[in-house]
C-alpha positions in Angstrom: -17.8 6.5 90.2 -18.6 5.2 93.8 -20.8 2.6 94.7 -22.1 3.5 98.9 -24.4 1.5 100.5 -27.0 3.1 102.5 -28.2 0.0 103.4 -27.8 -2.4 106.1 -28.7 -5.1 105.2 -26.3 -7.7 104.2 -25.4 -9.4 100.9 -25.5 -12.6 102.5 -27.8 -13.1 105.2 -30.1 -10.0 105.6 -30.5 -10.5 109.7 -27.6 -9.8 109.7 -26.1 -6.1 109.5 -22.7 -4.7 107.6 -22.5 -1.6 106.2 -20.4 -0.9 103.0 -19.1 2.5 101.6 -16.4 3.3 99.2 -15.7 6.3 97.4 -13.1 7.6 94.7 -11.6 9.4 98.3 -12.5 7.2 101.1 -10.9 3.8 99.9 -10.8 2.5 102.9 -13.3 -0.1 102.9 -12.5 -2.2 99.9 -9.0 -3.2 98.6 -8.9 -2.0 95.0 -6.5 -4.1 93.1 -4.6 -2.7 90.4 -5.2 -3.7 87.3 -2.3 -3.7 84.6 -2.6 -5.3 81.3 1.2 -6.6 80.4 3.3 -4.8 78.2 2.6 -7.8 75.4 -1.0 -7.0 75.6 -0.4 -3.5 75.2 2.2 -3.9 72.2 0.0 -6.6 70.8 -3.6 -4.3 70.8 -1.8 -1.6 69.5 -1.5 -3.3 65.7 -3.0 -6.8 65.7 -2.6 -8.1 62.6 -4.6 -11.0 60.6 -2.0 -13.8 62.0 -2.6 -14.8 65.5 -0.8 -15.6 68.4 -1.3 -18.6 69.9 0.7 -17.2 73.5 -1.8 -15.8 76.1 -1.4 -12.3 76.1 -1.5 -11.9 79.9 -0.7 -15.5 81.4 1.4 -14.0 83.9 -1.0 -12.4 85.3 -3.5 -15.3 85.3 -1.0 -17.7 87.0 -0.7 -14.4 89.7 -4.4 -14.9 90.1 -4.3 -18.2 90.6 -4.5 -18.3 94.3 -8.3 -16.6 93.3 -9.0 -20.0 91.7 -8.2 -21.6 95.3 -10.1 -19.6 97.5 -13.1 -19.5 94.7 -13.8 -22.6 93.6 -14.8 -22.6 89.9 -18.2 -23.8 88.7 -18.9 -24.2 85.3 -21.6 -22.1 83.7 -24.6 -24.3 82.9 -23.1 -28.0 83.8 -23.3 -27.9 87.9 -23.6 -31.2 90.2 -27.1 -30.1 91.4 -28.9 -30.5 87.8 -32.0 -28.3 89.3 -29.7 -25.2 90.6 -29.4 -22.3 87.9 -27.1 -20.0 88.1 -27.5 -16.4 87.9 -25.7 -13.8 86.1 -26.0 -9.7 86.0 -25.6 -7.9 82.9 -23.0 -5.1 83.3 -23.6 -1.3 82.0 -23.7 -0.7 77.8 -20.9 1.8 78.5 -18.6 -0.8 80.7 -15.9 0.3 78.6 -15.5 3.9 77.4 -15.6 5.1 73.7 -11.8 5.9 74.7 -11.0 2.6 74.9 -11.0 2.4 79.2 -12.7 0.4 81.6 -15.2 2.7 82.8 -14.9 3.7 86.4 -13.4 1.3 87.9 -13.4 1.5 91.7 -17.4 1.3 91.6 -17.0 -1.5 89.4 -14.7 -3.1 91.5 -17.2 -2.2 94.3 -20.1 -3.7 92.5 -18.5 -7.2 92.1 -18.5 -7.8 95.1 -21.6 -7.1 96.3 -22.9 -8.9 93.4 -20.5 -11.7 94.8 -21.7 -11.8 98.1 -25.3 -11.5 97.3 -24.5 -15.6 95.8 -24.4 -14.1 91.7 -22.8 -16.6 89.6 -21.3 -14.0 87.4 -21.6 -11.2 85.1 -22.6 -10.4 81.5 -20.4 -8.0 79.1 -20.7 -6.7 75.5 -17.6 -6.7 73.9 -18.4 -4.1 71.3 -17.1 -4.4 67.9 -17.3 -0.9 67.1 -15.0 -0.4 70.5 -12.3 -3.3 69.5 -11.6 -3.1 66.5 -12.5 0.8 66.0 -9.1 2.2 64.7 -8.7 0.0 61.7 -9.3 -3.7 59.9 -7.5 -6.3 62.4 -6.2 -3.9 64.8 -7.9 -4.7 68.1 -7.8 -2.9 71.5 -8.9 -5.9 74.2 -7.4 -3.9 76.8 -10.5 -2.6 79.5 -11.9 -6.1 78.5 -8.2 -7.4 80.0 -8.8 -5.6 82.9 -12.4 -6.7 83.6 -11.4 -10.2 83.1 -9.0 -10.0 86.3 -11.5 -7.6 88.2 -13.7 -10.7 88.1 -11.8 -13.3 88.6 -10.5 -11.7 91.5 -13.8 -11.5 93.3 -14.4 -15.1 92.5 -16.6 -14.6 90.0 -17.5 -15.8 86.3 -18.1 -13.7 82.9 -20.2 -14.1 79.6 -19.3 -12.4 76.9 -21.1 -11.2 74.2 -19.3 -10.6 70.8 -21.7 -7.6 69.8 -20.8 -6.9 66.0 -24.3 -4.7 66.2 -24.5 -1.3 67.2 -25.3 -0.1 70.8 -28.7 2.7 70.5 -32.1 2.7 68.8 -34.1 0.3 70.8 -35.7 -0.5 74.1 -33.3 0.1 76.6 -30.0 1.7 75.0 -29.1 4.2 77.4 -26.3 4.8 75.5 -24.7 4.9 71.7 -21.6 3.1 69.9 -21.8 2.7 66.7 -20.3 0.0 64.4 -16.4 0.5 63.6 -15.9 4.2 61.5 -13.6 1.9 59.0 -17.5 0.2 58.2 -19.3 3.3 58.4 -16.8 4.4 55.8 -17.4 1.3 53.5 -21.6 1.4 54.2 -21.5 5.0 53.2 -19.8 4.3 50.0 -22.2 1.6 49.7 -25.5 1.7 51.5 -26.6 -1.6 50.7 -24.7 -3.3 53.2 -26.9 -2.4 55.6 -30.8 -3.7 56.0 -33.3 -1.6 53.9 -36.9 -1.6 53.9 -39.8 -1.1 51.5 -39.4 2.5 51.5 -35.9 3.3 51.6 -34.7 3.4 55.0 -31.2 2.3 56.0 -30.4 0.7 59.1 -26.8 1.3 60.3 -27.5 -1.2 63.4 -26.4 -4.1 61.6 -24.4 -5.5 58.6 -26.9 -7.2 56.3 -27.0 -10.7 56.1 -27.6 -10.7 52.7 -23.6 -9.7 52.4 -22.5 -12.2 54.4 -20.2 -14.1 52.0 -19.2 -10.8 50.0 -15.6 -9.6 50.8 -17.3 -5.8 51.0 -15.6 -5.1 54.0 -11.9 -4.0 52.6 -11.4 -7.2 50.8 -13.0 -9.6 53.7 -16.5 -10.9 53.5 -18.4 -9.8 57.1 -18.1 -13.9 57.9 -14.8 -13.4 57.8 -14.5 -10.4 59.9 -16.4 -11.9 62.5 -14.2 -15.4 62.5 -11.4 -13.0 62.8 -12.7 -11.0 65.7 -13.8 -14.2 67.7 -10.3 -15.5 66.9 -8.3 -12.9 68.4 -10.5 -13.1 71.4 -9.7 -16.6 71.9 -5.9 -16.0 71.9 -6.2 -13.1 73.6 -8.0 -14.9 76.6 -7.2 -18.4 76.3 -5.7 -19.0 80.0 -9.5 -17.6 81.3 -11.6 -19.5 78.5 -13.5 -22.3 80.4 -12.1 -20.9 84.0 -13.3 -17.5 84.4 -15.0 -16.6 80.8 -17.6 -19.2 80.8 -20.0 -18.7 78.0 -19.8 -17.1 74.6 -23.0 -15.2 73.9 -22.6 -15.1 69.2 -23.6 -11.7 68.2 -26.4 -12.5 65.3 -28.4 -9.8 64.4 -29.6 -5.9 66.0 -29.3 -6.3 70.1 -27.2 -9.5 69.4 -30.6 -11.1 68.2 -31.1 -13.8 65.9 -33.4 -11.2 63.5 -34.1 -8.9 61.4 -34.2 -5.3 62.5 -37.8 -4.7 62.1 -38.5 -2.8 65.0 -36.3 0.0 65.4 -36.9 2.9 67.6 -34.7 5.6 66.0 -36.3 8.6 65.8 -39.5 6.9 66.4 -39.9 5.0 63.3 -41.3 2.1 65.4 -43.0 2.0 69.1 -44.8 -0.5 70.6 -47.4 -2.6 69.5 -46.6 -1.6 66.0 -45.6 -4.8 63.1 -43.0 -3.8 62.2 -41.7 -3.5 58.5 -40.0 -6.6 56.5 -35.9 -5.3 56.4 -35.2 -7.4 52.7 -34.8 -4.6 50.4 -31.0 -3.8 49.9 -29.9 -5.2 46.4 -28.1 -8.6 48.2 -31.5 -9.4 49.5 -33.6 -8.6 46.8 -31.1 -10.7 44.4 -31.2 -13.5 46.4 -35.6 -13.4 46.6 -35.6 -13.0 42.8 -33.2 -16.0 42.6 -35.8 -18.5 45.1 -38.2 -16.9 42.4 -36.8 -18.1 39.1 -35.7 -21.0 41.2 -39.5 -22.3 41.6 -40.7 -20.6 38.1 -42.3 -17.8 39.7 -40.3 -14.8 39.1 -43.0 -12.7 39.3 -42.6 -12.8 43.4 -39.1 -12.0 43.1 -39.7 -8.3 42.5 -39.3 -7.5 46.2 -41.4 -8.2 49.8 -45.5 -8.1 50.2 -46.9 -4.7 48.6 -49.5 -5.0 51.0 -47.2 -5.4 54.7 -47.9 -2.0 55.8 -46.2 0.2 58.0 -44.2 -0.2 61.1 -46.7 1.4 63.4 -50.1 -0.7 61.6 -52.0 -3.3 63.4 -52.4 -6.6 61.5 -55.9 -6.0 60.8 -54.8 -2.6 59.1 -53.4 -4.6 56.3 -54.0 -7.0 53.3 -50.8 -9.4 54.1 -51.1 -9.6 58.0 -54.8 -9.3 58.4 -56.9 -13.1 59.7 -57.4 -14.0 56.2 -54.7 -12.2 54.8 -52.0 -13.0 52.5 -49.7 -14.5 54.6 -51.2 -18.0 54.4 -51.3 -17.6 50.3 -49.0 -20.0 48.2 -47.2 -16.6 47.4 -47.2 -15.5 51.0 -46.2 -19.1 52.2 -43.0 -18.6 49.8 -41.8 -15.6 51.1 -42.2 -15.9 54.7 -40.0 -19.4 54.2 -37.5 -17.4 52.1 -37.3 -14.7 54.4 -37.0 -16.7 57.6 -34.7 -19.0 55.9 -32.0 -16.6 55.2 -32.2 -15.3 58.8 -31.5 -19.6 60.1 -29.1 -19.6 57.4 -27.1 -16.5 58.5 -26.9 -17.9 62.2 -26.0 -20.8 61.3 -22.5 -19.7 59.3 -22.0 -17.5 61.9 -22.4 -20.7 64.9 -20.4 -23.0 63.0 -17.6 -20.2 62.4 -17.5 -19.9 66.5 -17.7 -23.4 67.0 -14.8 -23.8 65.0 -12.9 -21.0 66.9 -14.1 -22.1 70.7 -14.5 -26.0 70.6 -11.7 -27.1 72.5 -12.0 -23.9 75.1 -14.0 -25.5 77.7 -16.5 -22.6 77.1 -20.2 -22.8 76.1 -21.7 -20.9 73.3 -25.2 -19.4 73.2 -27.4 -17.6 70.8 -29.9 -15.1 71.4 -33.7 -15.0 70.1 -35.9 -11.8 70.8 -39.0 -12.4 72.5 -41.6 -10.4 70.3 -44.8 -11.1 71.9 -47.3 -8.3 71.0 -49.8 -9.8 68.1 -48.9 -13.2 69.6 -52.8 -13.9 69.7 -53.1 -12.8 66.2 -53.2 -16.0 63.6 -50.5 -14.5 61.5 -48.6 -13.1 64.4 -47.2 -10.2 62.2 -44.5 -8.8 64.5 -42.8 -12.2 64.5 -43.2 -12.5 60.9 -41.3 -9.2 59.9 -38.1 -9.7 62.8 -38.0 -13.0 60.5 -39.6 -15.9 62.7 -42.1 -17.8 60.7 -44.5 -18.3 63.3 -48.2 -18.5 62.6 -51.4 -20.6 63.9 -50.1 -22.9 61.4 -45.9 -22.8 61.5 -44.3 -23.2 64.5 -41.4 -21.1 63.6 -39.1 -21.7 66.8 -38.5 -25.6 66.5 -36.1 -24.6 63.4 -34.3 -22.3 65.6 -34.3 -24.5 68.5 -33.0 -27.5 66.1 -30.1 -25.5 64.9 -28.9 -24.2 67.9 -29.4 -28.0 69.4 -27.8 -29.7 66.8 -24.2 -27.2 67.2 -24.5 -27.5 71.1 -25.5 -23.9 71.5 -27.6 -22.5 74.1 -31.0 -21.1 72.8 -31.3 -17.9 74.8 -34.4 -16.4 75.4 -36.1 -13.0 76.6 -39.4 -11.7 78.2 -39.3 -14.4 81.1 -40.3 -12.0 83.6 -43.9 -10.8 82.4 -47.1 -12.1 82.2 -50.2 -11.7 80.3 -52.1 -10.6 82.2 -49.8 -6.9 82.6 -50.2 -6.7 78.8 -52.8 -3.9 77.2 -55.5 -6.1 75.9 -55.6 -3.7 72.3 -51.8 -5.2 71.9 -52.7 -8.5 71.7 -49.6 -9.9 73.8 -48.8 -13.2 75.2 -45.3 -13.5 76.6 -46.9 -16.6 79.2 -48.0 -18.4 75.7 -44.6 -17.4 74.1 -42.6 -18.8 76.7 -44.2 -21.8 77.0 -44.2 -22.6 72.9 -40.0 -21.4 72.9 -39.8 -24.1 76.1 -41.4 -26.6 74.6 -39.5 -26.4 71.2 -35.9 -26.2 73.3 -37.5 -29.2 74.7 -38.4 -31.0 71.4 -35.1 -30.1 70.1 -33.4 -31.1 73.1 -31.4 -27.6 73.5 -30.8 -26.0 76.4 -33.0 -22.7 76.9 -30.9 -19.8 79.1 -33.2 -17.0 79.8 -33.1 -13.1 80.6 -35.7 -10.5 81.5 -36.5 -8.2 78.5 -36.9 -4.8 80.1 -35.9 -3.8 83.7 -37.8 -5.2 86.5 -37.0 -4.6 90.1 -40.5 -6.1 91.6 -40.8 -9.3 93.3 -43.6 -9.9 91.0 -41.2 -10.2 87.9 -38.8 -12.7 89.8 -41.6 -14.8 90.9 -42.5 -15.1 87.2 -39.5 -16.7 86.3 -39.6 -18.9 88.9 -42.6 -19.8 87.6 -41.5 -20.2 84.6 -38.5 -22.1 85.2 -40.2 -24.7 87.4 -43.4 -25.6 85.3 -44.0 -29.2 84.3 -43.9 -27.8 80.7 -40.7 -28.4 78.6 -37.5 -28.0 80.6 -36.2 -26.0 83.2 -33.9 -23.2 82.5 -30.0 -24.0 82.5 -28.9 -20.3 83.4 -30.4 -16.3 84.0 -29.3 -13.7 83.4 -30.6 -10.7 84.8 -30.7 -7.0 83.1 -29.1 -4.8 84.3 -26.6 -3.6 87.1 -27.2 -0.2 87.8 -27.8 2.3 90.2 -31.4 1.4 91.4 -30.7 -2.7 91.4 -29.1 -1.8 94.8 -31.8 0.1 96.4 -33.2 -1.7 99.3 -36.3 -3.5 98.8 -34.9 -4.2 94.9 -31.6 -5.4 96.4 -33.5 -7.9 98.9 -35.3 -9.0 95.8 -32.6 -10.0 94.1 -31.2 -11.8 96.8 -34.0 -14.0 97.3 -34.2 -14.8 94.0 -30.9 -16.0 93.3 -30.9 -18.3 96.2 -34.4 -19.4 95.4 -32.8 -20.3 92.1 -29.7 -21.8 93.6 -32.6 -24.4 95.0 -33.8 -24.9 91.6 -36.5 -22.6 91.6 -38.6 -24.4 94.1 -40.4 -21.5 95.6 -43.5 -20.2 94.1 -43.1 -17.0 94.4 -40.6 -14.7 96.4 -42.1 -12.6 99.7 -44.7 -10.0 98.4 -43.3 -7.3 99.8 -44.0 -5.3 96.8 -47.5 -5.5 96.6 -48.3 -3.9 93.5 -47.4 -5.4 90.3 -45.8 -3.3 87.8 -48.4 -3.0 84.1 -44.7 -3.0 82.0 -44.3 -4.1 78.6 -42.5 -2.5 75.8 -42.4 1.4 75.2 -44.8 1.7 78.3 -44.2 1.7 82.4 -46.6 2.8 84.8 -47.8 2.2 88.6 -44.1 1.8 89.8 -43.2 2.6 93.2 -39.9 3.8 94.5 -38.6 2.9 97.5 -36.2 4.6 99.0 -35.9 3.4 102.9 -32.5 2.0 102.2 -30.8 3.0 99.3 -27.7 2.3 97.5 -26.0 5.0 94.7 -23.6 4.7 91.9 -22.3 7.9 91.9 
């Protein structure tokens, strides 16, 4: 893989020129470093065991690097000197590292850094992918590409978050690619297909361990609480000379896409697309014995029998149902029950799982965040029945993101949130959307709850439009201002002329806080995007730059 740039324009100042090419054969232009995990991370990744080593698996080479650390001087993800300049970040590739367990392509990466370097990027984004880590067996990890990316960026002066993704990668918006959960798991969920979410009629979803299992030892003797302590664990002594240096922030894994929810939208062999409401995910036998518990517990067992009969299907409008519909069910004393029992579980989960990392990464100079989808179609709606079913109790009447925000708050985690970049008014008016109105009530929760709100872009957007929208967003007089971006994703078109300029400007607009209104309109027609749907985009192709 080769990164050339067509382009001359340059990362830094755009008047004036430098041209940049590299190729698997022509490596003239940039220096590729070598990059060799030690033998003691090799021997140690090769059968980690449940005990941990508190020696840095690779110090060596992070006191080699050190001279990095000189000539790039750290800054701390989310607490900088200039309180109004938000640093931006780039999410890497899905398929960063191989399902053969290597850093995937390596000179283009290498190549990519620094462009994303000199374009002023903060850092990148990573998923460290449980079903890649810990694929050949319980407690036997393989952190080795991740080793490798590590140096990569801390070489180019740059800083990582990392995502501890115990989900699986494919089925929804945006997977371009598909790693499942560890085989070991697969093997246990087939033996047993309630550890996985289930709804009304059936369906398994393998995206995700469910949350009604949490504190079960189903997973060869260890609960999936534990599994995930032990994961995050072996991460911190595997980096702990990086953590707080170059590995900044700690994104917790919670749910389907790393979300805090349920997985009540999934687009697997189109069960769901877009505007549908989704389907409640409560009906594997650890969630349906904990509803008929909160039953009995009230003395109405009679609701513990399972979710609403009258929810509908994933690809039903609210109106289409009993439940969902304006003066539907939802707002019923039984409704009322189960929306707080449901929603509940789903705090609940993050929660054990927050206080676990906490535990793990309080004393690593490294901030943890959490991230909450940003499910805006129905928004208008008074029951606002796709938030309901991904498990966020948010009606006219229940403002079901100060609980969220609260949690995260009170642990000193990061609420992370998505869909900054669009705006009503690109929305199809039978979807009943409002990402502006979402936005604004997540903002002003965060705000409430005094948390910090991070933000990303839900679907790719290359348009100035989209950027201006989170500037927008960032600097309103509403609620607070956002303490980090990150934008999704690198890949081959992000370095295409007129998108690369864009992203330029943006991050140094950001780097002054945000303080223009909008970036240069020099794409003139805004993009109608929302989920499952893209039209009226224009490709430019004047300069261009290819990852080959």
């Amino acid at each position: 893989m080769a990164l050339t740039l067509r382009s001359s324009i340059s990362f830094v100042n755009q008047k004036e020129t430098k041209v940049l090419k590299t190729s698997d054969d022509v490596p003239a232009a940039v220096s590729f470093a070598k990059f060799k995990p030690s033998l003691r991370l090799r021997a140690k990744n090769s059968m980690q065991e449940a005990h941990h080593t508190r020696e840095n698996s690779f110090s060596s080479e992070a006191r080699r690097n050190d001279k990095w650390e000189k000539v790039h001087a750290p800054s701390v993800a989310h607490n900088h000197n200039d309180s109004k300049r938000v640093p931006v970040f780039v999410m890497l590739p899905l398929d960063t590292v191989t399902m053969g367990g290597s850093l995937n392509k390596p000179r283009a990466m290498n190549a990519s850094l620094m462009a994303l370097k000199s374009a002023g990027v903060e850092g990148v984004m990573v998923d460290a992918w449980w079903g890649l880590v810990e694929k050949d067996g319980p407690l036997k990890y393989n952190w080795e590409p991740y080793a490798e990316l590590v140096q990569m960026v801390q070489m180019h002066g740059l800083k990582l978050q990392v995502v501890m993704s115990f989900h699986q990668c494919g089925g929804n918006v945006g997977d371009t690619c598909s790693i499942p959960l560890p085989p070991w798991v697969l093997e246990e969920i087939s033996e047993n297909p309630d550890l996985v979410y289930t709804d009304r009629s059936g369906r398994r979803n393998p995206e995700y361990i469910s949350l009604g299992c949490d504190s079960v030892p189903v997973l060869r003797g260890r609960t999936p609480l534990q599994v995930y302590a032990d994961y995050m664990r072996s991460f911190r002594d595997t980096f702990r000379d990086y953590l707080g240096s170059v590995i900044v922030e700690i994104q917790v894994g919670m749910g389907p896409c790393g979300e805090l929810r349920y997985p009540s939208y999934p687009e697997t062999n189109g069960t769901w697309r877009f505007p549908g409401i989704g389907e409640f995910q409560c009906y594997d036998k650890y969630m349906k014995a904990s509803l008929a518990a909160a039953a009995e517990a009230i003395g109405k067992k009679e609701w513990g029998a399972g979710g609403p009969h009258d929810s509908g299907q994933y690809n039903q409008f609210p109106d289409d149902t009993g439940f969902f519909r304006k003066e539907g069910t939802w707002n019923s004393e039984y409704g009322r029950f189960f929306l707080e029992w449901y929603s509940s579980k789903l705090l609940e989960h993050g929660e054990r799982i927050l206080v676990s990392a906490k535990g793990i990464f309080q004393t690593s100079g490294v901030k943890l965040s959490g991230k909450v989808a940003g499910i805006h179609w129905h928004y208008r709606a008074r029951s606002h029945a796709a938030e309901l079913t991904a498990g966020y109790y948010n009606t006219r009447q229940n403002d079901g993101y100060l609980p969220i925000a609260k949690m995260l708050g009170k642990h000193g985690v990061v609420f992370n949130f998505t869909c900054m970049e669009m705006k009503d008014r690109e929305q199809p008016d039978f979807a009943n959307c409002s990402p502006e109105g979402l936005v604004h009530q997540v903002k002003m929760a965060t705000t409430t709850a005094r948390a910090e709100l991070a933000g990303e872009n839900a679907l790719e957007r290359y348009d100035a439009n989209a950027y201006a929208q989170v500037l927008s967003t960032n600097k309103s007089d509403s609620g607070s201002g956002l303490t980090a971006f990150t934008y999704l994703r690198m890949n081959k078109k992000l370095f295409e002329g007129d998108n690369w300029r864009h992203l330029v400007d943006f991050v140094r607009s950001m780097s002054e806080g945000g303080r223009r209104a909008r970036l240069p309109a020099s794409d003139s027609h805004g993009s109608d995007l929302y989920v499952g749907h893209i039209k009226g985009t224009q490709e430019k192709h004047t300069q261009e730059a290819a990852l080959v």
